[in-house]
ChimeraX commands (.cxc) that place a marker at each C-alpha (Angstrom):
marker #1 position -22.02,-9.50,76.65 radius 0.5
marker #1 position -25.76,-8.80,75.75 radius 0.5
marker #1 position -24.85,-6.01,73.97 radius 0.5
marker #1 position -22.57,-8.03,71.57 radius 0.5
marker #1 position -25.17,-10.58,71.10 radius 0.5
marker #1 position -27.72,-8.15,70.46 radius 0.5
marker #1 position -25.38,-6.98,67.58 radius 0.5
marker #1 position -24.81,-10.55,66.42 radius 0.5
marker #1 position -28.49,-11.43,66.35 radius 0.5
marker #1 position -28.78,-8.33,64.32 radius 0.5
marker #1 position -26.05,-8.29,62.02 radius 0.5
marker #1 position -26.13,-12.12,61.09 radius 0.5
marker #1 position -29.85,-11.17,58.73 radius 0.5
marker #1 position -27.48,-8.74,57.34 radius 0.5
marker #1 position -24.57,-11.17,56.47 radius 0.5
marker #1 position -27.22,-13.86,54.47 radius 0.5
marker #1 position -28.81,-10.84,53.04 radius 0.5
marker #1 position -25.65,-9.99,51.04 radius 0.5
marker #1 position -24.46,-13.74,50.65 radius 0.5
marker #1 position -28.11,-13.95,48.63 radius 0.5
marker #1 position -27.60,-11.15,46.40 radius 0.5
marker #1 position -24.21,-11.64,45.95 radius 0.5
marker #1 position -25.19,-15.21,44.81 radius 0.5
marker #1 position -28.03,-13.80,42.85 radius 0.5
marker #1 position -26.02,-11.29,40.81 radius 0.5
marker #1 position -22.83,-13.88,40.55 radius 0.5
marker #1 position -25.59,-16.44,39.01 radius 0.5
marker #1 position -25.78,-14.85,35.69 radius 0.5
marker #1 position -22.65,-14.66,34.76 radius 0.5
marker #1 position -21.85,-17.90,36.05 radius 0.5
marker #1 position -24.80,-19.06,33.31 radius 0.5
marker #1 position -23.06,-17.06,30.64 radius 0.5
marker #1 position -19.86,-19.10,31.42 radius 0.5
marker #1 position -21.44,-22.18,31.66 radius 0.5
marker #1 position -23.76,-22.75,28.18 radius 0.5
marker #1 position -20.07,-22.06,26.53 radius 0.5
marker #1 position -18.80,-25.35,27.65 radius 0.5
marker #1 position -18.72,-28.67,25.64 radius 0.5
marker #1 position -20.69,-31.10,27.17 radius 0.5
marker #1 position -18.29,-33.48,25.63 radius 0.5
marker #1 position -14.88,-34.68,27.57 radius 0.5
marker #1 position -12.83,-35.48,24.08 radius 0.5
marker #1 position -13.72,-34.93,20.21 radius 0.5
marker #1 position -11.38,-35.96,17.31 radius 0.5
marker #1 position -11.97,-35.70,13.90 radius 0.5
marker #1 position -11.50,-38.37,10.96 radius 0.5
marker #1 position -12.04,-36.44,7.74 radius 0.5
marker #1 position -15.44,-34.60,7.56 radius 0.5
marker #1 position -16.72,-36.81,10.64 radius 0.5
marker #1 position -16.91,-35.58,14.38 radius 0.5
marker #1 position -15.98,-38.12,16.94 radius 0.5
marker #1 position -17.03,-37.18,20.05 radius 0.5
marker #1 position -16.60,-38.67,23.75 radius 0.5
marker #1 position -19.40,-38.23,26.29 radius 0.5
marker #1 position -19.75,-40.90,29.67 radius 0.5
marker #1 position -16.39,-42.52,28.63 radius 0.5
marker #1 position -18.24,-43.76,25.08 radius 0.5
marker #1 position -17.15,-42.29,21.76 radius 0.5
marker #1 position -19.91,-41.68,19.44 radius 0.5
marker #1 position -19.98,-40.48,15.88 radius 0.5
marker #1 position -22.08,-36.81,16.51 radius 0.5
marker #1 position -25.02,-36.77,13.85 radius 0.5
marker #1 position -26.42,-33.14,15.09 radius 0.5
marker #1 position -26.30,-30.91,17.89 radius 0.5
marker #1 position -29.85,-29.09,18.45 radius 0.5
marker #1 position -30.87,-29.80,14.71 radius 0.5
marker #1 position -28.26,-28.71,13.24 radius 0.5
marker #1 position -25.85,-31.49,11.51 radius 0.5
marker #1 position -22.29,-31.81,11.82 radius 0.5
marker #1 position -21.64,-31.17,8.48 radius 0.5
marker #1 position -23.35,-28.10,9.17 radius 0.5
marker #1 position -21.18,-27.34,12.01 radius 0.5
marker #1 position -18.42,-28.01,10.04 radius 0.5
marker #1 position -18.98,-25.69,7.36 radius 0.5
marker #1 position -20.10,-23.04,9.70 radius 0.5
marker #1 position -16.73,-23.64,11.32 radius 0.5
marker #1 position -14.71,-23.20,8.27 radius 0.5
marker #1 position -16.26,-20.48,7.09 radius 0.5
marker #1 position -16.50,-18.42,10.50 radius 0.5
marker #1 position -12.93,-19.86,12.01 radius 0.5
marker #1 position -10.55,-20.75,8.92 radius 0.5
marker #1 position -7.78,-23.03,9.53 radius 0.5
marker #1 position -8.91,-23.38,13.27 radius 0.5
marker #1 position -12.56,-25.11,12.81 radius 0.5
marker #1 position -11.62,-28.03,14.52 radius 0.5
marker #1 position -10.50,-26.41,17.89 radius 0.5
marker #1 position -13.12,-23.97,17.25 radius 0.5
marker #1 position -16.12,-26.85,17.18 radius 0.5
marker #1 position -13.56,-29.09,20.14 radius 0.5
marker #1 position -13.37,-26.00,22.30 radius 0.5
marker #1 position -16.26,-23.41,21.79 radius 0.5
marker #1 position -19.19,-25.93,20.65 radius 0.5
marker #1 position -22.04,-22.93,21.46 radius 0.5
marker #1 position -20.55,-20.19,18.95 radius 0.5
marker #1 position -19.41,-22.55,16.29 radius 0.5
marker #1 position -23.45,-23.62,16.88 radius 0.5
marker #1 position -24.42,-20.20,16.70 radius 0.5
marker #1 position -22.57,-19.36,13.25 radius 0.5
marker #1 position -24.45,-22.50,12.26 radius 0.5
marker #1 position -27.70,-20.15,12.62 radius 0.5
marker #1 position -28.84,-21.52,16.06 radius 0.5
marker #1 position -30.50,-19.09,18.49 radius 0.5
marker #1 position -27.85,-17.17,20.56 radius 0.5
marker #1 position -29.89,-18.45,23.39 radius 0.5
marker #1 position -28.69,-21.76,23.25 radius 0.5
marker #1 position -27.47,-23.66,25.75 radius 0.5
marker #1 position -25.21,-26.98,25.45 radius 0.5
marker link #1:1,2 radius 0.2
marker link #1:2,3 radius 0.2
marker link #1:3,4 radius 0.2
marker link #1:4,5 radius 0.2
marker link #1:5,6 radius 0.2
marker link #1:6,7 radius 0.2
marker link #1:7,8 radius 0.2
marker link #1:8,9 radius 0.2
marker link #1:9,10 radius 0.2
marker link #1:10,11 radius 0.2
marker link #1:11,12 radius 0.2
marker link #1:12,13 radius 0.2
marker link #1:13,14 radius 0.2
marker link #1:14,15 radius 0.2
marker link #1:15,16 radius 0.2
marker link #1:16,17 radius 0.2
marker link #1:17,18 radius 0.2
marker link #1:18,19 radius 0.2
marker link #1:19,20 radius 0.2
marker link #1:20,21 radius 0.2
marker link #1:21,22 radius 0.2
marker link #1:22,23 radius 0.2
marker link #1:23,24 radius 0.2
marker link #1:24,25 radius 0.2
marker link #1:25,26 radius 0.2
marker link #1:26,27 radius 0.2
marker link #1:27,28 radius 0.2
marker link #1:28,29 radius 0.2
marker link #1:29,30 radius 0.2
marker link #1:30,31 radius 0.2
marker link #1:31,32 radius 0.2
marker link #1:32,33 radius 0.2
marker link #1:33,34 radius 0.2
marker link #1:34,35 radius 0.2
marker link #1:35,36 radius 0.2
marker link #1:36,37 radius 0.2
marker link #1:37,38 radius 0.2
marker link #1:38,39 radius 0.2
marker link #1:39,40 radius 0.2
marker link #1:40,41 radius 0.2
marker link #1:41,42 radius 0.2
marker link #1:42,43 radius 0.2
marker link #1:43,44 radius 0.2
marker link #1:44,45 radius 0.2
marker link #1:45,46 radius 0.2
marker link #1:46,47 radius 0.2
marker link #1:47,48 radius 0.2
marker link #1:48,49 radius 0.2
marker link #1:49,50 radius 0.2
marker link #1:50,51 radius 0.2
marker link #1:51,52 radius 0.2
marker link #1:52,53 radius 0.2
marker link #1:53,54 radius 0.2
marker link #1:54,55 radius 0.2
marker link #1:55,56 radius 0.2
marker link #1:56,57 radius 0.2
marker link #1:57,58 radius 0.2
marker link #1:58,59 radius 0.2
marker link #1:59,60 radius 0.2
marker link #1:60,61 radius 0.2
marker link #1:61,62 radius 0.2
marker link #1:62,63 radius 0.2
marker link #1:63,64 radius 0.2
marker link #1:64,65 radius 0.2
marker link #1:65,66 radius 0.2
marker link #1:66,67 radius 0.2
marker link #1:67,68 radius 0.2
marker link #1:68,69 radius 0.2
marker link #1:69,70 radius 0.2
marker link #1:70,71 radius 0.2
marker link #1:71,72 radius 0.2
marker link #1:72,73 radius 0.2
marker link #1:73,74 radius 0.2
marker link #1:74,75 radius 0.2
marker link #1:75,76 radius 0.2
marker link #1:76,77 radius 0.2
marker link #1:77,78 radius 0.2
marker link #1:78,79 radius 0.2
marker link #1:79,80 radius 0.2
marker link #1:80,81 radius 0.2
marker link #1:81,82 radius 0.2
marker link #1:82,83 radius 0.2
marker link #1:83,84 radius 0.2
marker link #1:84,85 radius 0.2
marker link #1:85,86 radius 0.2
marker link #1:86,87 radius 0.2
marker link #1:87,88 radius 0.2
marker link #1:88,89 radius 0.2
marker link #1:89,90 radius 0.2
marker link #1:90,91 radius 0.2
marker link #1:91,92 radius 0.2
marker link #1:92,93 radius 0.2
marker link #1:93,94 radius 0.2
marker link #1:94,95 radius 0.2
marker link #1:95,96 radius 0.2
marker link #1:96,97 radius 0.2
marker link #1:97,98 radius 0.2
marker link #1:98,99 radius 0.2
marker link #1:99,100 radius 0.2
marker link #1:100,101 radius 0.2
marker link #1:101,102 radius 0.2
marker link #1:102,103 radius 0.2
marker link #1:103,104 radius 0.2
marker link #1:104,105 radius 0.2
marker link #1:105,106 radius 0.2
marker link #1:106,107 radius 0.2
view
């Protein structure tokens, strides 16, 4: 019985060890996933105007990180065709990035 809990006392810095790196190493590309997502529940479009929803409230979006939404939108067009609008609805950080923010950005 000592024996085993000699081996458990041992073996249990071992275990958190690898939980932190694993955690560590998972971190990064968990960041890489996350600035990629819209920090906005719902957007709609009326015309040349974005419409987006953030807390429940729907507010008409002016600019993103300096850069306008008719900005975005032509940066949308131009990179993403016919598909702008799910484009700018569903992958705000590279439509901000054609745009000529820094690929560093985060939303």
């Amino acid at each position: 019985m000592t024996e085993y809990i000699k081996l458990l006392v041992l073996s249990v810095p071992l275990v958190v060890a690898g939980v932190a790196f694993k955690m560590e190493n998972s971190s990064s590309s968990r960041d890489t996933e996350w600035k990629k997502i819209s920090p906005f529940t719902d957007m709609k479009f009326e015309g040349e105007r974005i419409i987006a929803e953030y807390d429940g409230i729907f507010y008409e979006l002016a600019s993103i990180e300096k850069i306008t939404s008719t900005e975005l939108i032509k940066a949308s067009k131009k990179e993403f065709g016919l598909k702008w609008q799910k484009r700018i609805r569903e992958d705000i950080a590279e439509v901000l990035i054609a745009a000529g923010a820094p690929e560093s950005i985060e939303v």
